[in-house]
LUMZA-308177 format. One record per residue (C-alpha): residue number from 1; chain; z, x, y; residue in three letters. Coordinates in Angstrom, 3 decimals, always signed. Layout:
N
@resi = NUM, chain = A, z = Z, x = X, y = Y, resn = Ala
...
! end
This chain:
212
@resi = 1, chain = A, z = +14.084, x = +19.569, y = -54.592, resn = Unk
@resi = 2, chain = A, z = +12.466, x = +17.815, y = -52.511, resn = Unk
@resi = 3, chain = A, z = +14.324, x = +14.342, y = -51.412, resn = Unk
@resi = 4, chain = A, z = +13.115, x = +11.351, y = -50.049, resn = Unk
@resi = 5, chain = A, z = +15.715, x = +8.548, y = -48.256, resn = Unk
@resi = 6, chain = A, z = +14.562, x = +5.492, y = -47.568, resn = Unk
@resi = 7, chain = A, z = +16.254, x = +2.065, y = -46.010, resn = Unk
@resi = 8, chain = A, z = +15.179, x = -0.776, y = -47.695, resn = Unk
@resi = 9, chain = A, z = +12.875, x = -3.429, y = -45.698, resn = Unk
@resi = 10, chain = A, z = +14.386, x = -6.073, y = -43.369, resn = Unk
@resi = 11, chain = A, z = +16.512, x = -8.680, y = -45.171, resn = Unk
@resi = 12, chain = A, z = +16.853, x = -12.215, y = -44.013, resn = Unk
@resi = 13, chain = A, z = +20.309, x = -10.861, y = -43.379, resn = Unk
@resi = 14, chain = A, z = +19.019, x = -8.352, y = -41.064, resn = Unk
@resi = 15, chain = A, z = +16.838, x = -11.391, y = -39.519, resn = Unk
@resi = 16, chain = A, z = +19.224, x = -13.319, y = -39.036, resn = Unk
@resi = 17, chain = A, z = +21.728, x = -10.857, y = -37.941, resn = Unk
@resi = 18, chain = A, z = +24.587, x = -11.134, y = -40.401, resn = Unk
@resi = 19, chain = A, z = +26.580, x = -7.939, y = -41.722, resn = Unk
@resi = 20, chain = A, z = +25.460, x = -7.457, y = -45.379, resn = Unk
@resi = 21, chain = A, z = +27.221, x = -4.675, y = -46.953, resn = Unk
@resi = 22, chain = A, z = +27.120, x = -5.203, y = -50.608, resn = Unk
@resi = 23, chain = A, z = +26.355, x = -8.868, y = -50.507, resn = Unk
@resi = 24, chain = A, z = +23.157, x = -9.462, y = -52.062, resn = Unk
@resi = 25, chain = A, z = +20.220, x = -11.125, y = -49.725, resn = Unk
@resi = 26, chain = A, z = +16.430, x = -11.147, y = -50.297, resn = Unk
@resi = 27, chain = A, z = +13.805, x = -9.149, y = -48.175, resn = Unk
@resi = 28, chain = A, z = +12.659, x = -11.323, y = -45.099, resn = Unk
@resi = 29, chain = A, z = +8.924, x = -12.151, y = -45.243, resn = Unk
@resi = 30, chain = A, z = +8.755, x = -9.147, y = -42.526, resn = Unk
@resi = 31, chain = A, z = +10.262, x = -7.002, y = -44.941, resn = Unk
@resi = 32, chain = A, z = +7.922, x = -7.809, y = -47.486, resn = Unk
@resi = 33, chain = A, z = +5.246, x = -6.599, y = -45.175, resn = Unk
@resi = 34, chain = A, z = +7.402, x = -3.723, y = -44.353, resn = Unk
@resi = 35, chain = A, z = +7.411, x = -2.607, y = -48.081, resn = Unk
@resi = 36, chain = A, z = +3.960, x = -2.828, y = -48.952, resn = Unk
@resi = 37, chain = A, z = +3.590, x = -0.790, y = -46.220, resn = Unk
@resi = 38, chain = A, z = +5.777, x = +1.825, y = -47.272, resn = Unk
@resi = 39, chain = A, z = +4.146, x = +1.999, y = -50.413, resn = Unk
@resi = 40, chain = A, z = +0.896, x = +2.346, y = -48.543, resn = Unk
@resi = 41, chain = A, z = +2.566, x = +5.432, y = -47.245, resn = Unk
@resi = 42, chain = A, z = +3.606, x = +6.930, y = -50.380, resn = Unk
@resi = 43, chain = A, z = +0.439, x = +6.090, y = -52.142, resn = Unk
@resi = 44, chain = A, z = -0.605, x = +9.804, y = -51.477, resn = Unk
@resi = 45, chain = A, z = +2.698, x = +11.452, y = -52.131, resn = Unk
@resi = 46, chain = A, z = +3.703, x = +13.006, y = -55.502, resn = Unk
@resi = 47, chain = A, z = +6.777, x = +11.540, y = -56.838, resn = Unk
@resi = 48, chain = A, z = +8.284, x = +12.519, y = -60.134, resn = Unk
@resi = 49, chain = A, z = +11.814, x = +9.674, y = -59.822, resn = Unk
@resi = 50, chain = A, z = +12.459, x = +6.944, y = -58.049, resn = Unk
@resi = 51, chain = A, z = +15.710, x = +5.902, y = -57.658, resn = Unk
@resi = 52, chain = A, z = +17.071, x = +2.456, y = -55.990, resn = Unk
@resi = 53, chain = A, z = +19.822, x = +1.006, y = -55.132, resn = Unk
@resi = 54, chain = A, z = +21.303, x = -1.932, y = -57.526, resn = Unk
@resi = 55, chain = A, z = +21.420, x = -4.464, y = -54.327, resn = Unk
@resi = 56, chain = A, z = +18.137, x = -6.431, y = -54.561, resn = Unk
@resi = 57, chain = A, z = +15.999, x = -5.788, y = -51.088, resn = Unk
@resi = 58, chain = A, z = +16.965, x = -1.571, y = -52.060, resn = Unk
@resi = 59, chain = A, z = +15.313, x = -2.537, y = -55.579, resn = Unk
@resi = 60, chain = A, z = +12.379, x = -4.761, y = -53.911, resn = Unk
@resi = 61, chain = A, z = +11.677, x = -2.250, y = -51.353, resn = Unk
@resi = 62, chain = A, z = +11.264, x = +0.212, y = -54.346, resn = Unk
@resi = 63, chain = A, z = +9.155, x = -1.950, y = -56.699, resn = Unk
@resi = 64, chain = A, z = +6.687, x = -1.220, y = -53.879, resn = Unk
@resi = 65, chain = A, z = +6.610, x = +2.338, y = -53.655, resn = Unk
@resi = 66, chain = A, z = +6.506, x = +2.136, y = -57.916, resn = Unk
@resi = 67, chain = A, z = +3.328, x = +0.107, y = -57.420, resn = Unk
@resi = 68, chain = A, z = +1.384, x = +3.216, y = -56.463, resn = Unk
@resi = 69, chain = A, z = +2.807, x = +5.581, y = -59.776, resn = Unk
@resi = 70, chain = A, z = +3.654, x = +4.922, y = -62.993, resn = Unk
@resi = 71, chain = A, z = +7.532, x = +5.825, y = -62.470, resn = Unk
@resi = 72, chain = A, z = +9.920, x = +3.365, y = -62.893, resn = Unk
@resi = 73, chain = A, z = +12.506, x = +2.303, y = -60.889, resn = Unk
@resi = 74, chain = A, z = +15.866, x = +3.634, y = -61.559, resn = Unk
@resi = 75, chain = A, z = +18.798, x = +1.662, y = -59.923, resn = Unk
@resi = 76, chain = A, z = +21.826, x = +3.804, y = -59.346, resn = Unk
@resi = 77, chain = A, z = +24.735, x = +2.139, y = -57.898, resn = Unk
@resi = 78, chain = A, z = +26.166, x = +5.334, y = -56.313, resn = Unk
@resi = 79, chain = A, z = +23.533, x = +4.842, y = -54.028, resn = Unk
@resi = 80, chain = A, z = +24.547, x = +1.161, y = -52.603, resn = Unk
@resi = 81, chain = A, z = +25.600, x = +0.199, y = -49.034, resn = Unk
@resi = 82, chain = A, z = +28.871, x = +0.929, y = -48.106, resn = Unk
@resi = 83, chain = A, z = +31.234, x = -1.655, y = -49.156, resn = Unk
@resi = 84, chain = A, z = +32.582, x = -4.040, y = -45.737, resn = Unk
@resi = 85, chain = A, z = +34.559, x = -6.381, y = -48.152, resn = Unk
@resi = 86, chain = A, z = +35.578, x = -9.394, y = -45.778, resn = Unk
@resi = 87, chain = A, z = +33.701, x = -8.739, y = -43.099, resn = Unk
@resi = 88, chain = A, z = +30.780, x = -9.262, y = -45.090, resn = Unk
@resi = 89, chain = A, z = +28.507, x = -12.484, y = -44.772, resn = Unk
@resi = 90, chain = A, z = +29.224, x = -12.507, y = -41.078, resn = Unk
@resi = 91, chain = A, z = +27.848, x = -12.427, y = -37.832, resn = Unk
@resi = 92, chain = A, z = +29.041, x = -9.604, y = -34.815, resn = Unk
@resi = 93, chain = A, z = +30.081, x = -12.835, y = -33.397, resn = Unk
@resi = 94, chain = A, z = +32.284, x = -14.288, y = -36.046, resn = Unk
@resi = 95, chain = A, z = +33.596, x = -10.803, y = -36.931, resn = Unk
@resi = 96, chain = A, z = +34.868, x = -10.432, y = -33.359, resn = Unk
@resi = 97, chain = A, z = +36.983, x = -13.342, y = -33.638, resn = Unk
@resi = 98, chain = A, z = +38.289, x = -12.981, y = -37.015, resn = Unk
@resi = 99, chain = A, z = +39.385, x = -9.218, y = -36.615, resn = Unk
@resi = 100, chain = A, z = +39.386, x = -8.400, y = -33.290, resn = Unk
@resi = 101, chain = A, z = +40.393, x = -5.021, y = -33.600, resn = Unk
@resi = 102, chain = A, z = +37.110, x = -4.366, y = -34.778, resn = Unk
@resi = 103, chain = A, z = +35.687, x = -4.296, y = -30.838, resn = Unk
@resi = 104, chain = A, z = +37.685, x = -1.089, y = -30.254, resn = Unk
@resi = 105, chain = A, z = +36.766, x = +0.647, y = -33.619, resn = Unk
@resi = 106, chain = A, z = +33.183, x = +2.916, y = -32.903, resn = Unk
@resi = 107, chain = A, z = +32.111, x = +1.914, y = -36.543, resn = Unk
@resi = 108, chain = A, z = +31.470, x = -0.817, y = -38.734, resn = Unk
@resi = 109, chain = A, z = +31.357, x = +1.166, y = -41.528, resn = Unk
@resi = 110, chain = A, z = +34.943, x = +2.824, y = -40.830, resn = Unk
@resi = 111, chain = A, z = +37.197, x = +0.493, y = -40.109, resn = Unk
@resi = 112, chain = A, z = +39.867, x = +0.467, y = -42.645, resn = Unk
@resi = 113, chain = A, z = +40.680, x = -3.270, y = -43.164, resn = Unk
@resi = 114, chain = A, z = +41.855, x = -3.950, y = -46.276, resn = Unk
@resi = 115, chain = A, z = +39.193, x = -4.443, y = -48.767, resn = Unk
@resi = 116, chain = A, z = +36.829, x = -2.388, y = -46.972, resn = Unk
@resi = 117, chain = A, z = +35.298, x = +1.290, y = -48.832, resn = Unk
@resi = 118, chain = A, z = +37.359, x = +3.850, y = -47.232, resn = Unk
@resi = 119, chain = A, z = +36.594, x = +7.297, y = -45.679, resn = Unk
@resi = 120, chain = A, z = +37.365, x = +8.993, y = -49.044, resn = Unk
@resi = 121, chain = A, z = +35.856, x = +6.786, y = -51.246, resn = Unk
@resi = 122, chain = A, z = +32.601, x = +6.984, y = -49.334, resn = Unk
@resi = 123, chain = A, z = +32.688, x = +10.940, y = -49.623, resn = Unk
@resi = 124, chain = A, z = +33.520, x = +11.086, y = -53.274, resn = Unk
@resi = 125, chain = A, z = +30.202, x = +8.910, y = -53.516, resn = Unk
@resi = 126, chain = A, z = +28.463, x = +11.439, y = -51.820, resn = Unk
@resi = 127, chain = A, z = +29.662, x = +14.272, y = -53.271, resn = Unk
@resi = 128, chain = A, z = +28.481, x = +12.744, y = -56.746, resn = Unk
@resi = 129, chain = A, z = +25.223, x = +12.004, y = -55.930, resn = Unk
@resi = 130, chain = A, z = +24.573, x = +15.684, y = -54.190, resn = Unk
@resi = 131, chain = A, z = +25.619, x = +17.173, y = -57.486, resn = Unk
@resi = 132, chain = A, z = +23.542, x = +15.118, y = -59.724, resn = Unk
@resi = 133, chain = A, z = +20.477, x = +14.894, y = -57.850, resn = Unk
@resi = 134, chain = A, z = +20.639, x = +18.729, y = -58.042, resn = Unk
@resi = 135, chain = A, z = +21.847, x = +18.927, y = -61.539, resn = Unk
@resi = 136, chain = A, z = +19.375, x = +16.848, y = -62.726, resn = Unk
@resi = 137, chain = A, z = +16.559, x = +17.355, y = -60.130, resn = Unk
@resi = 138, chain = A, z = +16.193, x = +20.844, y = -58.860, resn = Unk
@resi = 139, chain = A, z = +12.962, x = +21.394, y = -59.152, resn = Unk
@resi = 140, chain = A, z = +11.893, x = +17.313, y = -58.562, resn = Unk
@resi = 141, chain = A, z = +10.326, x = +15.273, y = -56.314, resn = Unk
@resi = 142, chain = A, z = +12.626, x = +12.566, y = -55.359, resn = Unk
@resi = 143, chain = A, z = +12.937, x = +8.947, y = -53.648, resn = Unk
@resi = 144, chain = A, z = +16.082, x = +7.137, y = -52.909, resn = Unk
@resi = 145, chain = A, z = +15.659, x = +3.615, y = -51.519, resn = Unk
@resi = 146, chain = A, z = +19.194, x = +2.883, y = -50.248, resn = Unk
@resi = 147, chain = A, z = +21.089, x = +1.269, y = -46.723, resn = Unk
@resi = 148, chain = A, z = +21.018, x = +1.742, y = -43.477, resn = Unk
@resi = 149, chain = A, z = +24.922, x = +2.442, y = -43.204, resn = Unk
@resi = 150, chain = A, z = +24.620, x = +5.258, y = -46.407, resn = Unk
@resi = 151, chain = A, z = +21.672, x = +6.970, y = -45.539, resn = Unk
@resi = 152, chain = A, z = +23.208, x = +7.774, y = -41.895, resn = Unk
@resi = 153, chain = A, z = +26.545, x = +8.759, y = -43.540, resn = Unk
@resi = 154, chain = A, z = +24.880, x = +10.368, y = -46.428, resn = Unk
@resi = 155, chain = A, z = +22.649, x = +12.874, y = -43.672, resn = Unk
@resi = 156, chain = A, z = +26.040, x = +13.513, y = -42.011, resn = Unk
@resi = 157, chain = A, z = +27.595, x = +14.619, y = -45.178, resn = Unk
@resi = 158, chain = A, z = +24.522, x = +17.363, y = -45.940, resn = Unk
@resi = 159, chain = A, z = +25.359, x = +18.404, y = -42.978, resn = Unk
@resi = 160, chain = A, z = +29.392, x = +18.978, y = -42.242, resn = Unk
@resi = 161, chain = A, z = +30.738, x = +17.857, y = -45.488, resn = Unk
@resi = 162, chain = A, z = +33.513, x = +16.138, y = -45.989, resn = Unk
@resi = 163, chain = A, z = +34.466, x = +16.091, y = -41.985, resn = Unk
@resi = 164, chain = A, z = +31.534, x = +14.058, y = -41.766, resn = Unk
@resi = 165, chain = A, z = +33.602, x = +11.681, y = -40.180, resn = Unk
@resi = 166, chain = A, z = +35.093, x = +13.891, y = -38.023, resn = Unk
@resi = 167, chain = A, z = +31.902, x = +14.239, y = -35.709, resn = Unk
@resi = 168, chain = A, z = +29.793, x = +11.408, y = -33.856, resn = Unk
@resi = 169, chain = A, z = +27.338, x = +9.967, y = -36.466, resn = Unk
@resi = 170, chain = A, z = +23.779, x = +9.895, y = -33.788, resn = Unk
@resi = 171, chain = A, z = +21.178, x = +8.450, y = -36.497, resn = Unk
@resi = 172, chain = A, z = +20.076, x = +4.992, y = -36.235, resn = Unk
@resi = 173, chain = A, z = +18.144, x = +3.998, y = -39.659, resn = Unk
@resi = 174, chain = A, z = +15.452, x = +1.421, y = -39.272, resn = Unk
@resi = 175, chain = A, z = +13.661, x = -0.939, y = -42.246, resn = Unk
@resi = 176, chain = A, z = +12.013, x = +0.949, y = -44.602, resn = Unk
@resi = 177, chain = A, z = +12.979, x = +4.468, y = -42.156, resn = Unk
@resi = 178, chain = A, z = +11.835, x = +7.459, y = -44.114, resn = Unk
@resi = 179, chain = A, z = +14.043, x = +10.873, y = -43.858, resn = Unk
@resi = 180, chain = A, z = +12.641, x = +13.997, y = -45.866, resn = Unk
@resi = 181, chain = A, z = +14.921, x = +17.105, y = -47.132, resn = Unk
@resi = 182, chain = A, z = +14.419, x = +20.127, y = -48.580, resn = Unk
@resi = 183, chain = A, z = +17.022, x = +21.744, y = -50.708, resn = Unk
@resi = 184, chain = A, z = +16.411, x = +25.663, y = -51.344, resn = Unk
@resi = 185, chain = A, z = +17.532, x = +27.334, y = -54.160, resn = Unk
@resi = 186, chain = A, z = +20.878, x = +28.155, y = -52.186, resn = Unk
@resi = 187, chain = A, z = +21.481, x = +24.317, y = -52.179, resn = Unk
@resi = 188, chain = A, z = +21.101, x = +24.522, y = -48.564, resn = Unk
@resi = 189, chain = A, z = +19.657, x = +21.003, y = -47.224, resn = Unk
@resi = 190, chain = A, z = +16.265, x = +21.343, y = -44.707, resn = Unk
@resi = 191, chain = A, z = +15.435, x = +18.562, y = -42.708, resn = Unk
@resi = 192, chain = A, z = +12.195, x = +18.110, y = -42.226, resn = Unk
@resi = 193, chain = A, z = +12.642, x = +14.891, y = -40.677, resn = Unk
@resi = 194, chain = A, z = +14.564, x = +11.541, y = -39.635, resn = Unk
@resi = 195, chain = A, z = +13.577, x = +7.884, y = -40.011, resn = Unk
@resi = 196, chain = A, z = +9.842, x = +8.089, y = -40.023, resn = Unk
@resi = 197, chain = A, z = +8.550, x = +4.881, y = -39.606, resn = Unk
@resi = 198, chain = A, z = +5.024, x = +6.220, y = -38.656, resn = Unk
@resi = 199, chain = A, z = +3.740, x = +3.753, y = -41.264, resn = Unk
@resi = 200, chain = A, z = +4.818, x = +0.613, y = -39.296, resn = Unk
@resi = 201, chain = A, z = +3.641, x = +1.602, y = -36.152, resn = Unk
@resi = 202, chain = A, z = -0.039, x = +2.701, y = -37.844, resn = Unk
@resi = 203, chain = A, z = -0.020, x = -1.166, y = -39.787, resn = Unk
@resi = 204, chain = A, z = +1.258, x = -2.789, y = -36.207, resn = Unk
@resi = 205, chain = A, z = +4.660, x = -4.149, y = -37.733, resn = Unk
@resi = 206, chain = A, z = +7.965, x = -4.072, y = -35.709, resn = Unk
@resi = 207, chain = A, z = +10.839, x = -2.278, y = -36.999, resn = Unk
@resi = 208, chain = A, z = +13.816, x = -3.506, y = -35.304, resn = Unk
@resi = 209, chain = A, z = +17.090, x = -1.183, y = -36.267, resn = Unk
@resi = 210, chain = A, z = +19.385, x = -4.255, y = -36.843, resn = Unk
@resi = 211, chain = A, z = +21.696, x = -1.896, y = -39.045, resn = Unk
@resi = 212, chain = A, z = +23.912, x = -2.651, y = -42.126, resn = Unk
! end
């Protein structure tokens, strides 16, 4: 299998710098341009699925890549950002001063306030979609347009497993970043490589990592 991960285009969340999570907000005019680029990109690709995230700038950022095949867009929930209940809707600065705990915890994504996905509940997720992309897919060609946050925790769990977050998590994911693996027929992940944004650079549009 051959597996592509993709972040979804800037969001006016992203533009505006407020922490998203699961709370739905619209591509940015930016990441409009940043999608249609991507599907630029992937005009030349085979594809045989395409799989999105149910949040709408995953799905949007999808629709593009779509626009070049005739696959449809599958959303898959499984594949959503990770879920920052309350501190979601905010800025770094309000989060600071309504839980400020948060400035000595190293991630966002980890803290363990209530309401918050936890550690295990983000590796059952990917645990379940490792075994059905290759129960369903082993011999497929195969986009995911998901988060920032998932895709970086996602890579970490092909890598060490479920003491993914027992080791320093290096990968910034940009808008509309593109990270290609390779799965042999031991299940054994290949990276050929990490949030590619070649496309942006060639089409002379910024891609600022404002994460999450």
């Amino acid at each position: 299998m051959i597996l592509y991960l993709i972040r979804h285009g800037q969001s006016v969340a992203n533009e505006s710098g407020v922490l998203q999570g699961c709370k739905e907000f619209p591509l940015s005019g930016l990441g409009q341009k940043q999608a249609e680029l991507l599907g630029d990109f992937f005009a030349s690709k085979a594809i045989d699925f395409i799989y999105s995230s149910d949040l709408i700038r995953a799905f949007d950022t999808a629709q593009s890549i779509s626009h070049h095949h005739p696959i449809e867009v599958n959303k898959w929930d499984k594949i959503r950002e990770v879920g920052l209940g309350p501190l979601e809707g905010k800025t770094r600065k309000e989060l600071h001063l309504q839980f400020p705990e948060l400035k000595d915890i190293p991630s966002i994504l980890t803290t363990g306030i209530e309401g918050t996905e936890t550690v295990e509940e983000i590796t059952t997720r990917c645990k379940y979609v490792v075994e059905q992309l290759l129960v369903g897919h082993r011999r497929d060609k195969v986009v995911l347009v998901s988060h920032g946050g998932f895709i970086s925790i996602f890579l970490m769990y092909l890598m060490f497993g479920e003491n993914w977050n027992d080791i320093h998590r290096p990968f910034i994911i940009g808008n509309t970043g593109v990270s290609k693996i390779e799965f042999t027929d031991s299940n054994k992940p290949i990276f050929h490589y990490i949030n590619n944004d070649s496309h942006l650079v060639s089409g002379n549009v910024p891609n600022e990592s404002i994460l999450y």
